[in-house]
N, C-alpha and C positions, 0 to 999 in steps of 0.2 A: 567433510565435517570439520569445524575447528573446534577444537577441545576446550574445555575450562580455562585451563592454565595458560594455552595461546592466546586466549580471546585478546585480552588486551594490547598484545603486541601486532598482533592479524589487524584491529583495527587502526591501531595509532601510522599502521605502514599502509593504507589505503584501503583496506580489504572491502570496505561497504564506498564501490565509487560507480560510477555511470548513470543509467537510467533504468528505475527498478518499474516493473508493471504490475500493478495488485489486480490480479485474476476475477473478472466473475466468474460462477457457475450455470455453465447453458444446463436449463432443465427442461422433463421431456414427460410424455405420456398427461395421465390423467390427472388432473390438476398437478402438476411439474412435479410426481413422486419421486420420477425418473431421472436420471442425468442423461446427459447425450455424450456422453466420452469420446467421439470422433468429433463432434465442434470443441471440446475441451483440447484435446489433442493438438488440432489445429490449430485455437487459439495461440498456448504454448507454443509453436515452431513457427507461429508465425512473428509472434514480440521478438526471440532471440535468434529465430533465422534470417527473414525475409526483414524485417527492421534492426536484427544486432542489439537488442537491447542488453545490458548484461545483468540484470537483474530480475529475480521475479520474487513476488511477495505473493504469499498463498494463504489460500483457507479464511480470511482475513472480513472486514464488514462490505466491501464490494463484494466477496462471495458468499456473504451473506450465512457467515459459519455458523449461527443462531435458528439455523432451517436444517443444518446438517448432523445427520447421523453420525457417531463415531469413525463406522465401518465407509462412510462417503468420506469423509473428511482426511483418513488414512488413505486411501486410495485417491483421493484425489490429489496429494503429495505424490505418493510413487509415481503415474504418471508423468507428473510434472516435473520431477526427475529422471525420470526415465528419455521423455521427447526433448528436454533442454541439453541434457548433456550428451543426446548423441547429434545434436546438432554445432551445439557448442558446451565444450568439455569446461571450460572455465565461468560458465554463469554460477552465481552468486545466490542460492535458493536460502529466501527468507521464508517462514513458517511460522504461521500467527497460530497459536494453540492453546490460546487458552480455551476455558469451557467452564461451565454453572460448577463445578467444583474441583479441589485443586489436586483430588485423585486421579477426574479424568484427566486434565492438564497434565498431569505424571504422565498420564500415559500418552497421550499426544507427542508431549515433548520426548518422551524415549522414542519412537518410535521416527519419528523426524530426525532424532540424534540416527538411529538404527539405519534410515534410507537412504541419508546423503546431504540433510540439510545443512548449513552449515550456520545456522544464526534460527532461535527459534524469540518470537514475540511475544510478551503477557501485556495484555491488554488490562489495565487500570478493572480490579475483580467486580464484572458485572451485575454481581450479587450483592447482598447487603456488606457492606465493607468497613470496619473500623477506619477509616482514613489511611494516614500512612503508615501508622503500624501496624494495620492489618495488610495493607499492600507488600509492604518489605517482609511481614510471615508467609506471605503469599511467594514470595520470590524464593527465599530463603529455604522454605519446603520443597521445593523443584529442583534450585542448585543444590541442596546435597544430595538429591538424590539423580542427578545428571550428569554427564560431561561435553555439556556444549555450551559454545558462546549463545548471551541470554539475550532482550533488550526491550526495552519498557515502550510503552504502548498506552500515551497518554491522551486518552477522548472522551469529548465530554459525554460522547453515547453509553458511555459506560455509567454515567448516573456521578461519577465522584470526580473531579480533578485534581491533580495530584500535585502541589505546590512545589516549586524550584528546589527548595531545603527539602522536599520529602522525596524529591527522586535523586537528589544529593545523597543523600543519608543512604539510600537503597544500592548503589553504584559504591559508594565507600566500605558500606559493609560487605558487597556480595561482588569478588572480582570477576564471575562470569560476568557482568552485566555493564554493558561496553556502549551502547548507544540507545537511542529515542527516538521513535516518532513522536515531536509535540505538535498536534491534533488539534491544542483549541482554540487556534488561531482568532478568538477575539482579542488576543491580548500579546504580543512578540516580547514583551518585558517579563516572560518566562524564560524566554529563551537564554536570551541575557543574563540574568541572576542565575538561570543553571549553571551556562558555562563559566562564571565567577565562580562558584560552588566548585565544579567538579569538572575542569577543563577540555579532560581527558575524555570526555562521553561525547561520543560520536550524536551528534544534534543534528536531524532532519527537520526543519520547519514549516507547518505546512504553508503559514500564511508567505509566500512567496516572494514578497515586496521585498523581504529583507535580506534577499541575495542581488537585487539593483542597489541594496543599500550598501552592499560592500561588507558583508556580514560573513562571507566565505574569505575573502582576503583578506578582514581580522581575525580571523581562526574561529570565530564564534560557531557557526553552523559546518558541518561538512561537507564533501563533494558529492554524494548521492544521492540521486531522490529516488529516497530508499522503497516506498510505497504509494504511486499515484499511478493514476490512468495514462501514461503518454503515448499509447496504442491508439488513444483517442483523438490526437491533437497533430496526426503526422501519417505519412502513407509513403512505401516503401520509392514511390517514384516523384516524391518531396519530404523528404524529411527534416523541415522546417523545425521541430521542438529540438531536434538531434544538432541542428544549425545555431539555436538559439544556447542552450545550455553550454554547448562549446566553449563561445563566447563569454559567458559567463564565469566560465571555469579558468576561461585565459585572462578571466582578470579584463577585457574589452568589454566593460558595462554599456556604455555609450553606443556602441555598434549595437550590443544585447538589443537595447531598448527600442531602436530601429528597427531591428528587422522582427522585433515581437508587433510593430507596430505596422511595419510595411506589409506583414506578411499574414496580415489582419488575426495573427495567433491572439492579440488581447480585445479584439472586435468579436472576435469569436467566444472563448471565455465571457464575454460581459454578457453576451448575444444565449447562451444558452440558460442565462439566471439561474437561482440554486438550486432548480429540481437535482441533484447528484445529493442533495444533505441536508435538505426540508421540506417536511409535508404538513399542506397546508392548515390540517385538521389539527397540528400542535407544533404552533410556528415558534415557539422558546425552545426546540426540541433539534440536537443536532443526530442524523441519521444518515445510513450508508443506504439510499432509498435503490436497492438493485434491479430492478424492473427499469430506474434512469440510464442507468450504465450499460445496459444491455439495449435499448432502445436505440442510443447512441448508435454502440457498437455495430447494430444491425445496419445502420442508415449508413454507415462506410461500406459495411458492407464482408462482415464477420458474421462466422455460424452460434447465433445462443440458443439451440432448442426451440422444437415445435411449440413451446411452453412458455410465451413471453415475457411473464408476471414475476414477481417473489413468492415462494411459498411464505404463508402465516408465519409470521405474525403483521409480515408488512403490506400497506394496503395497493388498491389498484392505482397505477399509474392514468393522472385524466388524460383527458385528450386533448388539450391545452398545452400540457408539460408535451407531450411528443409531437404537437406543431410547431412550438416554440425549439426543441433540440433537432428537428430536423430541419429548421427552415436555420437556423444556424450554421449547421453541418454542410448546406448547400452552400449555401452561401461564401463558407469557408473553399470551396471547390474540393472538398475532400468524399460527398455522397460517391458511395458504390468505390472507391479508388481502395480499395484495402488488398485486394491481387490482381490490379491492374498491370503491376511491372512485376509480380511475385513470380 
């Protein structure tokens, strides 16, 4: 766990780097009440064992935390610190916690602080919201009554987005709060204006372009991608994303964009279109559609539960969207490869 008072220093010396995996929930039984904790398990040791990833992001909109119970939600942290760190003792557990109110949030976040996390997420308050001075009372309630590194969690599925100067303003007032996933990738000229604002805030972005732009080698953005699917896009006997982001990292743009290209990683990406983060029935509408993610996930060839779907409130996956992400995944040669060399 890093403490309040470390946060700042934990991140400005690397502490959020490599490649972070945002977890779904494989669910089980009758209409997916259930979890499957032995494909959860699995999952987990297979991101940080069998691929090295050093990062995992939990509880989060890929897993769909808006289906989950309290008592799921806790538990589904402690295992996933439990399998990551006896695999690997230095993974990085992020811990998305917010909830419909900023009591239960308290208690999420304590209890993440309590198991091992070491960085917990508030997602932009999915409930009705004063803008950003309800967000920063929002953050402000949890850091005093915390001691861990905090970090904002700006999407627009959250209903509000949170302007450059308002997660400025949130990070100046509140020293736990040390970095960002920014989420609303129609627009990079957030990103930008943050880091002029507030240098020092560790910036994941999701729209991706901006790290070929050379946005990690002006300090703009950081080295980790702190929360995305790269279980998705790699397999332990090609690990092609793991090949690409290197490169990236080493400042070798040029090589990057080659082998994202040769290695059909951006054919693939374009080839599975946005079932992962809209559904068709409210296409203004940005969404962590997890019934996509786990379809995927399946067609490598990962355990999600006898249960394929999302629970409610998210709808059924057609069968359009899983011809379309499987006839990608093939094509990428990655179908069924997920413990072929494990």
């Amino acid at each position: 766990m890093v403490a309040a008072r470390d946060a700042r220093e934990w991140a400005a010396s690397g502490g959020l780097h490599g490649l972070g995996d945002s977890l779904y929930t494989p669910f089980s039984g009758a209409d997916g009440d259930d979890i499957d904790w032995d494909a959860y398990r699995t999952l987990v040791r297979y991101c940080v064992g069998d691929l090295g990833h050093e990062m995992l992001w939990l509880t989060s909109g890929v897993g769909e935390w808006w289906s989950l119970t309290m008592t799921e939600r806790k538990k589904l942290l402690e295992v996933a610190v439990q399998e990551a760190r006896a695999i690997a003792p230095a993974t990085v557990i992020q811990a998305c916690t917010s909830a419909p109110s900023a009591k239960d949030t308290l208690e999420l976040t304590r209890h993440a602080q309590e198991h091992g996390a070491d960085i917990c997420y508030l997602q932009t308050p999915p409930m009705e919201v004063h803008a950003g001075e309800g967000t920063q009372r929002f953050f402000q309630y949890i850091a005093d009554r915390t001691d861990i590194a905090l970090g904002l969690f700006n999407s627009p599925s959250s209903g509000y987005v949170l302007t450059a100067a308002e997660m400025a303003q949130i990070h100046h007032a509140i020293p736990a709060v040390v970095a960002v996933k920014e989420g609303v990738q129609d627009s990079i000229s957030i990103a930008a204006a943050l880091h002029g604002l507030a240098p020092e805030l560790v910036i994941w972005e999701c729209d991706l372009i901006v790290y070929r732009a050379g946005w990690l080698q002006a300090g703009i953005v950081g080295p980790g991608q702190l929360g995305t699917v790269c279980y998705l896009y790699e397999t332990p006997d090609d690990l092609r994303y793991r090949a690409y982001w290197q490169l990236i990292w080493d400042g070798q743009i040029r090589e990057a964009i080659a082998l994202a290209q040769e290695s059909g990683m951006d054919a693939t990406s374009a080839a599975m279109g946005s079932w992962f983060v809209r559904y068709p029935g409210r296409p203004d509408y940005f969404t962590h559609w997890g019934e996509a993610f786990k379809h995927a996930a399946a067609v490598i060839g990962l355990p999600i539960g006898d249960y394929p779907h999302s629970r409610p409130p998210q709808g059924i996956l057609p069968e359009q969207a899983k011809t379309q992400i499987q006839s990608a995944i093939e094509n990428a040669g990655l179908a069924g490869k997920a413990f072929v060399s494990a």
